[in-house]
C-alpha positions as CSV (number, residue, x, y, z in Angstrom):
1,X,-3.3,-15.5,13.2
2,X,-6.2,-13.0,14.1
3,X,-7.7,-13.9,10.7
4,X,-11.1,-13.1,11.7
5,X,-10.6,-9.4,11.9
6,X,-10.1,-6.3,9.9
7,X,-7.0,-7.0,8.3
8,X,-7.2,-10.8,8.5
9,X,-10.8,-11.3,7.3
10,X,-9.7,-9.0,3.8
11,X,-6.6,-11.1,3.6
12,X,-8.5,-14.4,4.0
13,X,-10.5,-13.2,1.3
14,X,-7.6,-12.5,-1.1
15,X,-5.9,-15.7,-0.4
16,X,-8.8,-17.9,-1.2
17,X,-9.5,-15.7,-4.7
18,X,-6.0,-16.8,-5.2
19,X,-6.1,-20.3,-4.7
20,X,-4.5,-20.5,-1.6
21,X,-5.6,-23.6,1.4
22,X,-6.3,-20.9,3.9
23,X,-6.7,-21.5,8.2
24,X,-7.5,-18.9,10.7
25,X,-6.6,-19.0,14.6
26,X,-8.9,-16.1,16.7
27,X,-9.9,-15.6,19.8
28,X,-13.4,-17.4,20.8
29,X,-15.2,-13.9,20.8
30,X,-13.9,-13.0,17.5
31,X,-16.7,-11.7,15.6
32,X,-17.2,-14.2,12.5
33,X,-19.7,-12.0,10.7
34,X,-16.4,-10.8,9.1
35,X,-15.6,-14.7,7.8
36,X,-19.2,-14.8,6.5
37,X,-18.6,-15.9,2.9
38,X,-15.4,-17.3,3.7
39,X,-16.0,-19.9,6.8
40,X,-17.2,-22.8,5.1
41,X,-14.0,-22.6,2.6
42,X,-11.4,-22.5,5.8
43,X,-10.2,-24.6,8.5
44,X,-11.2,-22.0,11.8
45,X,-9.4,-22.2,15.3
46,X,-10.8,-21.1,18.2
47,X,-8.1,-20.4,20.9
48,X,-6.4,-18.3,23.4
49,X,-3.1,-16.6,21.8
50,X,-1.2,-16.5,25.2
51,X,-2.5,-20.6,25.3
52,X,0.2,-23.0,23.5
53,X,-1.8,-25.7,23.5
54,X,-4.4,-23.7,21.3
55,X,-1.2,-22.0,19.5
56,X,0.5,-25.6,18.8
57,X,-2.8,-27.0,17.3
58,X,-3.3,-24.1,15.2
59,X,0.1,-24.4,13.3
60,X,-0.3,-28.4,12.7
61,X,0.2,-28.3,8.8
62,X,1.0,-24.7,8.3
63,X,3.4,-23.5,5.5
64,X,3.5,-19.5,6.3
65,X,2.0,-17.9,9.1
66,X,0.4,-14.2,8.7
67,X,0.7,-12.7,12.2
68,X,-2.0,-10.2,12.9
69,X,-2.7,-10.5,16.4
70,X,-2.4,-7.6,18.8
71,X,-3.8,-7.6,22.3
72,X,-3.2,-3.8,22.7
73,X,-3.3,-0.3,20.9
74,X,-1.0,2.6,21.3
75,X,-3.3,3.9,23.8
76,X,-3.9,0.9,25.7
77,X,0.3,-0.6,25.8
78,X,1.3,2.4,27.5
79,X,-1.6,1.6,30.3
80,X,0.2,-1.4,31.1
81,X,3.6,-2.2,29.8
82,X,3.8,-5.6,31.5
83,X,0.5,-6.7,30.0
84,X,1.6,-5.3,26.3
85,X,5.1,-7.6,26.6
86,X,3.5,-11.2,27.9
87,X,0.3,-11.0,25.5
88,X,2.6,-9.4,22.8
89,X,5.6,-10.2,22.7
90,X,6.3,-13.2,25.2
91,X,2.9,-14.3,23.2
92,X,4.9,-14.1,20.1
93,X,7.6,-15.7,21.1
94,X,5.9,-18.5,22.2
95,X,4.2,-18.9,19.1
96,X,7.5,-19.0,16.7
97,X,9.0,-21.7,19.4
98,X,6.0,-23.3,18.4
99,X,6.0,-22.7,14.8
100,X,9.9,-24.1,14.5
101,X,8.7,-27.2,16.0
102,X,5.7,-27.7,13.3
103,X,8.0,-27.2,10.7
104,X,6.6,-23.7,9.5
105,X,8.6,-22.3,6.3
106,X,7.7,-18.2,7.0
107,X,6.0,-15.9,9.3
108,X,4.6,-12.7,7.4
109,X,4.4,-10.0,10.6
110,X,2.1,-7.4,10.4
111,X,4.5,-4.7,12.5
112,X,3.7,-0.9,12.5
113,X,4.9,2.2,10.5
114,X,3.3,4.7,12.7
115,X,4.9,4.0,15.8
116,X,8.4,1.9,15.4
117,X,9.8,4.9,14.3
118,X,9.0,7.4,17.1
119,X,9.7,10.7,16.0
120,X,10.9,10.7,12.6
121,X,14.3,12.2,11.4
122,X,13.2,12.7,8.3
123,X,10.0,12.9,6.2
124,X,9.3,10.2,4.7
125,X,10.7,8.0,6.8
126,X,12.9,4.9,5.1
127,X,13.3,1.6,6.4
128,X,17.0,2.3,7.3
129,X,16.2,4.9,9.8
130,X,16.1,5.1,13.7
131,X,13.8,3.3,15.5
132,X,12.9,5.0,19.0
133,X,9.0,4.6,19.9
134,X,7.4,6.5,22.2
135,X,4.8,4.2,23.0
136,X,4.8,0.4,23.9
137,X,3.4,-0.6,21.3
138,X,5.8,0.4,19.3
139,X,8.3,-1.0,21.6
140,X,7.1,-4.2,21.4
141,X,6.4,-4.4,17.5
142,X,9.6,-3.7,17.1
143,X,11.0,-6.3,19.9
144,X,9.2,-8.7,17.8
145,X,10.9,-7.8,14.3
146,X,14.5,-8.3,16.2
147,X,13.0,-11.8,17.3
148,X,12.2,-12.6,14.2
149,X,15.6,-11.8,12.5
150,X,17.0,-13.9,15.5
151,X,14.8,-17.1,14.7
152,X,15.8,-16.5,10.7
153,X,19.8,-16.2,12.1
154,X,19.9,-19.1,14.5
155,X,17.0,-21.6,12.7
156,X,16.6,-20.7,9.4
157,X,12.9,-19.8,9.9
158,X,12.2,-17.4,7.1
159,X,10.5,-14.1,7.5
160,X,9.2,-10.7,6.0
161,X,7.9,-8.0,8.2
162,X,5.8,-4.8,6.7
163,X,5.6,-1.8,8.7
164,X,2.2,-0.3,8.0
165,X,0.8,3.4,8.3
166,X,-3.1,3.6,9.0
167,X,-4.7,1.3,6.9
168,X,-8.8,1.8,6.8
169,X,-12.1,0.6,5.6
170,X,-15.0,-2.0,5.9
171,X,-14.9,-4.0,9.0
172,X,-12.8,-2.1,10.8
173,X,-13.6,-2.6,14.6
174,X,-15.2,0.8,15.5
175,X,-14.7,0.8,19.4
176,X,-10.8,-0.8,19.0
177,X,-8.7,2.3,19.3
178,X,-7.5,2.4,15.8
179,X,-8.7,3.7,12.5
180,X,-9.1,7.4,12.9
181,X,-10.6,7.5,9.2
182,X,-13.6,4.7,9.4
183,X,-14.4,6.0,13.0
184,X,-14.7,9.7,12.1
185,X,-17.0,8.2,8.9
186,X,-18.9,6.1,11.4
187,X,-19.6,9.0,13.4
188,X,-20.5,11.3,11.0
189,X,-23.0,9.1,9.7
190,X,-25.0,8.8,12.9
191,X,-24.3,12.5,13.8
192,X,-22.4,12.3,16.5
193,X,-19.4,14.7,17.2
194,X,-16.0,13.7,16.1
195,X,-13.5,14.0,18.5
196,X,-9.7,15.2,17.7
197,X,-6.8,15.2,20.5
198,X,-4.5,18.4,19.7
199,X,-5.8,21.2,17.1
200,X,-6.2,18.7,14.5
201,X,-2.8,18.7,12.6
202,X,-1.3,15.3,13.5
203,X,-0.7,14.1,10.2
204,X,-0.9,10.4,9.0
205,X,-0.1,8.2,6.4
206,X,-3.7,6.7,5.6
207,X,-3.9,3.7,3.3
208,X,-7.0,1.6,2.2
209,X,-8.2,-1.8,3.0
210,X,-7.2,-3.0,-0.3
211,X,-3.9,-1.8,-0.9
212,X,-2.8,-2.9,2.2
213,X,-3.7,-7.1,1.4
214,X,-2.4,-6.6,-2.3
215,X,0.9,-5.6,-0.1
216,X,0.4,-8.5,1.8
217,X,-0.6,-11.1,-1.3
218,X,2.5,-10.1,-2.8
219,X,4.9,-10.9,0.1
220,X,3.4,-14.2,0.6
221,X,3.7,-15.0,-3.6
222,X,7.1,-14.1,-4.1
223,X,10.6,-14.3,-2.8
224,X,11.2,-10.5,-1.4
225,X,14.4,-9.3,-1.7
226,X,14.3,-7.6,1.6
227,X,13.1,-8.6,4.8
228,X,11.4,-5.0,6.5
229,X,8.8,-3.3,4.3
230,X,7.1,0.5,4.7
231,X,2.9,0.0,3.7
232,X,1.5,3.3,3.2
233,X,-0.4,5.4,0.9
234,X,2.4,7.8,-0.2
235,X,1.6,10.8,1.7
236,X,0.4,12.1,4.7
237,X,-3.3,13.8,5.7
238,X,-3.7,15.8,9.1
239,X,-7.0,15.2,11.0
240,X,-8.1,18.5,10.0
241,X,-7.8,17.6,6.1
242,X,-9.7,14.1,7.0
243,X,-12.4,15.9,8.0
244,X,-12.4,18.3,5.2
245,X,-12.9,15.6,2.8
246,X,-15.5,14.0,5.0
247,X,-17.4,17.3,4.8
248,X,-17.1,17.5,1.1
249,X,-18.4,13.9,0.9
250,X,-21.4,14.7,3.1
251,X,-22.0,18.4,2.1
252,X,-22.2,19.5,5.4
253,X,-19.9,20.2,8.2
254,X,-19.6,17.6,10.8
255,X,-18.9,18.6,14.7
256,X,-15.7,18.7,16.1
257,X,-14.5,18.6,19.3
258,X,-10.8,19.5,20.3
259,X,-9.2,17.8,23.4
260,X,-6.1,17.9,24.9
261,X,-2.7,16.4,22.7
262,X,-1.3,12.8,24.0
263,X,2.2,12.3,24.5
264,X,2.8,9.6,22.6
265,X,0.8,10.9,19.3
266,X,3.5,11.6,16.9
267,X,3.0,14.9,15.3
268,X,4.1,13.7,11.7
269,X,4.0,10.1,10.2
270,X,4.5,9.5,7.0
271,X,6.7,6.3,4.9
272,X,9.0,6.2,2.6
273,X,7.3,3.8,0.1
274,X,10.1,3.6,-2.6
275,X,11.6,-0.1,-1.3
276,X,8.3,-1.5,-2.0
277,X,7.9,0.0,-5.0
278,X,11.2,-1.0,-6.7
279,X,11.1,-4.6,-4.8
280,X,7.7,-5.9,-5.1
281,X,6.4,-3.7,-7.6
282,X,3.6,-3.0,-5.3
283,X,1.8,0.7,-5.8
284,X,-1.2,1.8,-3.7
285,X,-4.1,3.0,-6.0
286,X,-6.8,4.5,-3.8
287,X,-6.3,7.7,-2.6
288,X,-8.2,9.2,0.5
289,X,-11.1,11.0,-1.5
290,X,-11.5,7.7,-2.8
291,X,-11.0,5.3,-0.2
292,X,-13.1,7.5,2.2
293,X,-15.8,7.0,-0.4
294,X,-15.7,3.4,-0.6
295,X,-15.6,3.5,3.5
296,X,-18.8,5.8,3.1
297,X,-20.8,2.9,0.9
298,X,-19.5,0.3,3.1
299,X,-20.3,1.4,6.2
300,X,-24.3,2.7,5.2
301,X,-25.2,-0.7,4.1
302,X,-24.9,-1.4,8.0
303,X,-25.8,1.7,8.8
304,X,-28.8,1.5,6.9
């Protein structure tokens, strides 16, 4: 679900390189430029998430459901909480009524390692520690990871959950309030000023495109021993350090413009991979220099 996207249109890819019988479910204004070498190899739904007729079609035959969708960012959820917990969460709900009924072995849910923890306790932050979001969003990711455990407790429907950090990189949606990484890229590539809330040291866990579906692949081709996963990169970059490295890629400084700091901005985030690691044997191998490079070539081929 939201297959046609950022994360889903890299996972799509994967999955069919693996072997797999792959459908997608996405909104009817998702952008299919993303499927473009994949759509004729796939079985593509057009529907409304919040529509359970579209939902129950969707799932007709499905053995694991990858749960992307998200009808709000950060930003946005704490704009209107009502509208982040009936497209989010009562959405999601919904949908794994829906999925019991079709007879779906596992959901694979795509929660969110930068905000379910709120402010961290400690640095890097494990699995096992609080959860207190300052932001809807998070709110509602995790809402949905105690729904899932209570589907699993009550029905048996099986689940595994990974909490990602900032994952970036080709086709990443440029105006959707995420990806700090590809849109300060994007920007510095058409000369445009980049623009930072706070003086630039919110630091983030930043992981590339790849890394994150070879997290993903391996969830969905093994048993895990665990059911809540931390995704990220190993360490954490502030904004300031992002643009750095964006400089040194260039060889020229970019503009930046310093605004005021958000509330619900967390001023550290950064995951404890190790229970990956140990579990699924999954390490991520591009680091930022590199990834941002890769994001660089990616992005001028549409640039250009």
């Amino acid at each position: 679900m939201g297959g046609a996207g950022f994360i889903g249109s890299h996972l799509v890819d994967a999955l069919l390189l693996n072997g797999h019988k792959v459908s997608v479910f996405d909104m009817p204004s998702a952008d299919m430029s993303n499927l473009s070498g994949a759509i004729s190899r796939i079985n593509f739904h057009r529907g409304d998430f919040l529509n359970e007729d579209d939902v129950k079609k969707s799932l007709a035959g499905i053995e694991v459901v990858i749960h992307l969708v998200s009808l709000t960012t950060p930003m946005s959820s704490n704009r209107n909480f009502t509208f982040d917990i009936d497209a989010n969460l009562v959405g999601t709900i919904k949908m794994l009524e829906l999925a019991k009924k079709a007879g779906v072995r596992k959901i694979v849910f795509a929660s969110s390692g930068g905000t379910v923890y709120g402010n961290p306790t400690q640095i890097p932050t494990l699995e096992t520690d609080p959860n207190d979001p300052i932001c809807s969003y998070g709110i509602t990711k995790l809402a949905i990871e105690k729904h899932l455990y209570l589907s699993h407790y009550h029905y048996g429907l099986d689940y595994t959950i990974l909490r990602i950090s900032n994952p970036y990189g080709a086709r990443q949606n440029l105006g959707g309030g995420l990806g700090a990484v590809t849109t300060f890229i994007w920007k510095a590539l058409n000369d445009q000023p980049i623009t930072i809330w706070g003086d630039g040291e919110v630091a983030r866990d930043y992981l590339y495109i790849s890394d994150l579906i070879s997290a993903f692949i391996s969830v969905i081709e093994t048993t895990p021993l665990s059911k809540i996963y931390n995704i990220g990169a190993g360490r954490a970059y502030s904004l300031n350090e992002v643009v750095s490295l964006i400089n040194q890629h260039l060889g020229r400084n970019v503009k930046v413009n310093y605004s005021e700091s958000r509330k619900f901005d967390v001023a550290v985030s950064y995951l404890n991979i190790d229970r990956a690691r140990n579990e699924l044997l999954w390490v991520p191998k591009i680091p930022l220099y590199q990834g941002i490079a890769k994001t660089f070539q990616a992005l001028q081929m549409n640039f250009n």
